[in-house]
C-alpha positions in Angstrom: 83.6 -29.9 100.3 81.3 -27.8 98.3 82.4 -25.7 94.9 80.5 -23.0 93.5 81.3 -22.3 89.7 79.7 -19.4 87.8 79.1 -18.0 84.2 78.3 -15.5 82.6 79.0 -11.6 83.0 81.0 -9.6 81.4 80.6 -6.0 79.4 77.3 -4.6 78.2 75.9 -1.1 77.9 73.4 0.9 79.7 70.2 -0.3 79.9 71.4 -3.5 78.7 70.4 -7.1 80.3 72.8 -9.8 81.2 72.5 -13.6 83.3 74.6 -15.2 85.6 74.4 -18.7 86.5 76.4 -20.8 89.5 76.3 -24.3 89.8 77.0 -25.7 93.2 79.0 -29.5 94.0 79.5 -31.8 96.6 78.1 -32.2 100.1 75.3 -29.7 100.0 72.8 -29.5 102.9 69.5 -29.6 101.7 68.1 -26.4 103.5 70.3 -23.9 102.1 70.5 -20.6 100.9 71.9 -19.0 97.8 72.4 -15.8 96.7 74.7 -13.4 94.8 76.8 -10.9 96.1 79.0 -8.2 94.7 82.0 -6.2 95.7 82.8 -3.2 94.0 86.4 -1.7 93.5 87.8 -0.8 97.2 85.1 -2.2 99.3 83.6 -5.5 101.4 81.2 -7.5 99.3 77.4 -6.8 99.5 74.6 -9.1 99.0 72.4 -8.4 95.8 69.9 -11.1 95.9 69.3 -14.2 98.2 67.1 -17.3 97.4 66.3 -20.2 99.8 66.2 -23.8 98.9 62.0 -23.3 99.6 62.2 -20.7 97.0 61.7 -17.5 99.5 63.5 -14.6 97.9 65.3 -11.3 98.8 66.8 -8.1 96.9 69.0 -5.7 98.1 67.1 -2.3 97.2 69.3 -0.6 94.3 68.4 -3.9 92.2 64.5 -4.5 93.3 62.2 -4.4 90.1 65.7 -4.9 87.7 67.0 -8.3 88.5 65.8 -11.3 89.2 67.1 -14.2 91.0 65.7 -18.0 91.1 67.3 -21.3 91.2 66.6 -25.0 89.9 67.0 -26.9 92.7 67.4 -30.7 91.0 70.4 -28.9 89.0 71.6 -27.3 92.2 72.0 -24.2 90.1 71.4 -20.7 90.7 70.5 -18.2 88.5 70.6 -13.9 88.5 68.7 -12.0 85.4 69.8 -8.9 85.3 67.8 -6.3 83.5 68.3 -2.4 82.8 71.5 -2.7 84.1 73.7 0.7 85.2 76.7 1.7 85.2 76.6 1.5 89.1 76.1 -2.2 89.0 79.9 -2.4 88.0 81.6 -4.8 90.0 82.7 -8.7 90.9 79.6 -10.8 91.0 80.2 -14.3 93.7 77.8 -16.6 94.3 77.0 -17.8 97.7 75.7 -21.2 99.5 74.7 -20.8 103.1 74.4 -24.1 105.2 74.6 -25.4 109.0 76.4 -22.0 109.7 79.0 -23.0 106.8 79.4 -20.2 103.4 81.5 -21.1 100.5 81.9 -18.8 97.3 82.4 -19.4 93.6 85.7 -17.5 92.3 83.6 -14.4 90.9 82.6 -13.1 87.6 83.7 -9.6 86.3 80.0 -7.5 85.2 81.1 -4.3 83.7 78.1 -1.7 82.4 79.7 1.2 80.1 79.3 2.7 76.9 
């Protein structure tokens, strides 16, 4: 079984920057991918940045040039720099593993942008 656990969010203001981290456990494939996703109040979740194990990486558009993701593979950790971050980009962050057709998610992490 794998288990996702993440850190991090919470509130910050326009324009502000915040990280989120996710370390993954247990029987973990080695060619994976991992990503972070977010749902927003009343909607499906949406992915928001995707990293393979080779390091190949992928943003959804509204957060190209603003956040960053990479991860530390040894650690089995993955990380999401968020920069410049709007009031739009409220919502539940999850992080995702993809293996052998399998997904697990951690339990989510409120990120709330607001003056």
């Amino acid at each position: 079984q794998v288990q996702l656990v993440e850190s991090g969010g919470g509130l910050v203001q326009p324009g502000g920057s915040l990280s989120l981290s996710c370390v993954a456990s247990g029987s973990i494939e080695r060619n994976n991918i991992m990503g972070w996703y977010r749902r927003f109040t009343g909607e499906s979740r949406e992915a928001v940045a995707v990293i393979s194990s080779g390091g190949v990486t992928n943003y959804a558009d509204p957060v190209k040039g603003r956040f960053t993701i990479s991860r530390d593979n040894r650690k089995m950790t993955v990380y999401l720099q968020m920069n410049n971050l709007k009031p739009e980009d409220t919502a539940v962050y999850y992080c995702g593993l993809a293996a052998r057709g399998n997904a697990y998610w951690g339990q989510g992490t409120q990120v709330t942008v607001s003056s």
